[in-house]
N, C-alpha and C positions, 0 to 999 in steps of 0.2 A: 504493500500500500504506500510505503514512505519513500522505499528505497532509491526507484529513479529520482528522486530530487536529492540523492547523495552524491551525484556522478558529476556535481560540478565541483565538489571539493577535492584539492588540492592531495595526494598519495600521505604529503606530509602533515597536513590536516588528520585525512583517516585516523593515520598510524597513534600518532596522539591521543586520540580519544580513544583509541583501543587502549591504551596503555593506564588511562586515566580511570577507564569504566574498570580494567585489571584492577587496579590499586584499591576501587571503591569497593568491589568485589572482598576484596582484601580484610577491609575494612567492617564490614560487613559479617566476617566470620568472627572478626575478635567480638564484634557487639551480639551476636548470637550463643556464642560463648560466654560470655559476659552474663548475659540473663538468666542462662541456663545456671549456670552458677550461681548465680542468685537467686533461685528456687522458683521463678518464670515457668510458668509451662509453657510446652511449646508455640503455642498461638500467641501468643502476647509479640514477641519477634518475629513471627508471620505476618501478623494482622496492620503493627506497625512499620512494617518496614514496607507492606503494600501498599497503605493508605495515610500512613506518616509519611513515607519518604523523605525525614527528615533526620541525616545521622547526628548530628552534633545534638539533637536536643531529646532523642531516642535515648543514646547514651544516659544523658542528664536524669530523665528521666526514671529508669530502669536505676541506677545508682541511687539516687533521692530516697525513690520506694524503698529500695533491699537494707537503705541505713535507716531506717526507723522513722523516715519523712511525710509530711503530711502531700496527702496527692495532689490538693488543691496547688499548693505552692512548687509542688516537683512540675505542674500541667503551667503554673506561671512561668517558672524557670524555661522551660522549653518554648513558650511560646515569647518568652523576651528573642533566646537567641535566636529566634529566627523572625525578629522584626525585620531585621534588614530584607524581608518578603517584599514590604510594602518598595521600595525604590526599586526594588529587581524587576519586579510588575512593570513599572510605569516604563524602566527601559528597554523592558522585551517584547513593550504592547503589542509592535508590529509582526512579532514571529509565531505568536501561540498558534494564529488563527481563530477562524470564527466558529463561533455557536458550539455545539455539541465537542469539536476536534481543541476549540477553545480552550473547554474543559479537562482535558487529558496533558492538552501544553502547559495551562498551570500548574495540573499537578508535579509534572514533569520540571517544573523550572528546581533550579537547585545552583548552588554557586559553580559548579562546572559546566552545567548547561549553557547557563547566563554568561561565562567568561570565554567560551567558545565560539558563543554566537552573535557577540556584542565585538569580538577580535578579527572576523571578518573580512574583506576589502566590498564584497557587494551583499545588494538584499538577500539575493538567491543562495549565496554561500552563508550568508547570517544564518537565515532560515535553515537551511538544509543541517550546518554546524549543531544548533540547539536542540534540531527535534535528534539527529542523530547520538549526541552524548545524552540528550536526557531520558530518550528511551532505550541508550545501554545503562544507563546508572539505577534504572525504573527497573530492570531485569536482571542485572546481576547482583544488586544489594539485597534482594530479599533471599535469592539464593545463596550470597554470601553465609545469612544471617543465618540458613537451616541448615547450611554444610556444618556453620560453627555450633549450632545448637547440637550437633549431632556429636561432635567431635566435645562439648561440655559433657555432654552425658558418658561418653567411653572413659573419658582419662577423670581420674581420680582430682586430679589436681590443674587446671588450665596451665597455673604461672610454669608450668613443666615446659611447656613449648611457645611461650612466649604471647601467647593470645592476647590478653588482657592490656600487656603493654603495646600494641600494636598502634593504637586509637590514640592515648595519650605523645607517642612520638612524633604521629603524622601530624597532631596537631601542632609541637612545638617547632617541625620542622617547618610548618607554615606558616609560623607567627615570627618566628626569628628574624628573617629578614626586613621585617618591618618596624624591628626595635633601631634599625639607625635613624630614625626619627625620635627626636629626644621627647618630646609631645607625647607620641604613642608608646614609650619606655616610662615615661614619668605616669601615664595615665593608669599603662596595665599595671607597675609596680603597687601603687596607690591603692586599684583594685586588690591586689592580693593580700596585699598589708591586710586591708580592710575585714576581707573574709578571713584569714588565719585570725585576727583579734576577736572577731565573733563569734566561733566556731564553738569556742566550749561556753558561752553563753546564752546561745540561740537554739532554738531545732533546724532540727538536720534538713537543707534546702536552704536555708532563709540568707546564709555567707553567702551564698553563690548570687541571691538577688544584689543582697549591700554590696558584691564586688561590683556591681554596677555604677554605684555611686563615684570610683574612679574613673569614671569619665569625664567629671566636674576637673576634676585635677587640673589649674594651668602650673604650666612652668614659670619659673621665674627668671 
C-alpha cells in the first residue's frame, strides 16, 4: 500500500532507517524485559507498545508502577514527556495525510519519524521518509517488547545479559551531545539535583515531575 512512494528515497536514506527501526527494535526488548520483571503480564507491553507507541514514557511508566507509585502521576509522568507531541504535530501537518490514513500517521509520529521526514530535501521524500520509519518503529517495537518479555520470563535474572541497561544508555548517549550547551547542562543538572533531593521525601513518580522544574534554570 505504502511502498511505491519509498522509491524516491535516496539507498542512503533506506539504509538509515533500517538501522534506526534495528536499534528501536532493540530497545524494545530491554522495555519488555523490563516489565516482565517487574511482575507485568504479558499484555500490558503488548497493548502499550501497540497503542502507546511511546518508548521513553512506557519505560517511565512501567518503572513508577513496579516502585510503589501512584498511577495517576506515573500516566502524568508519561504524558509530560511526550509533550513535545504537540510541536511535532504542527511540523509534520503536511505528511500524516488525511482522514482515516491521518489517523494511523499520528499514531505513527515519534521522534525518529519526525527527524527523518522533516530532514528531507523535497515533499515527496518528506513524506515517503516519515511514513517509512514510523511504520518500521510501529512494527518492530512491539515485537521488540515480546521477544524481550519472552527472554524476562526464561532467565532468572535480566541484568545477566544486559537488558535493563540497554534503554538507560541509549538514552545518555542521546542526551550527551547536547550538554555542550551550557543552558541545557545547567538546566538538566538542576533537574536532577532536584529529583535526587526529593526522592526520599516524596512518593515514588512525583522527582521525576519536580525534575521538571529545571527547566526554569537560567545561567548566569
Amino acid at each position: 500500500m505504502f511502498s511505491p512512494g519509498f522509491s524516491c528515497l535516496p539507498a542512503a536514506t533506506k539504509k538509515a532507517i533500517y538501522l534506526v527501526c534495528l536499534a528501536v527494535g532493540v530497545v524494545g526488548a530491554s522495555y519488555g524485559s523490563l516489565a516482565t520483571a517487574y511482575g507485568f503480564p504479558l499484555w500490558v507491553p503488548l497493548f502499550s507498545t501497540l497503542f502507546v507507541l511511546a518508548g521513553a514514557s512506557e519505560f517511565m511508566f512501567v518503572a513508577i508502577i513496579a516502585s510503589g507509585g501512584n498511577p495517576l502521576a506515573a500516566a502524568l509522568a508519561g504524558l509530560l514527556v511526550n509533550a513535545r507531541h504537540f510541536p511535532f504535530g504542527i511540523a509534520v501537518r503536511d505528511l500524516v495525510g488525511p482522514r482515516l490514513k491521518g489517523l494511523l500517521g499520528c499514531h505513527i509520529m515519534n521522534d525518529e519519524s519526525v527527524v527523518f521526514g522533516l530532514s528531507q530535501s523535497t515533499v515527496e521524500q518528506r513524506r515517503a521518509a516519515y511514513w517509512l520509519c514510523g511504520l518500521g518503529v510501529a512494527i518492530v517495537w512491539p515485537i521488540g517488547a515480546m521477544l524481550g518479555s519472552v527472554v524476562g520470563k526464561l532467565l532468572p535474572n535480566i541484568e545477566a545479559i544486559g537488558l535493563d541497561a540497554v534503554f538507560p544508555a541509549i538514552l545518555l548517549a542521546l542526551v550527551i551531545p547536547s550538554f555542550t550547551s551550557r543552558t541545557t547542562l545547567v538546566r538538566a543538572a538542576s533537574g536532577a539535583v532536584l529529583s535526587l533531593i526529593a526522592t526520599p521525601f516524596v512518593a515514588v513518580g512525583l522527582p521525576v515531575l519536580l525534575s521538571m522544574a529545571g527547566l526554569l534554570t537560567r545561567k548566569k
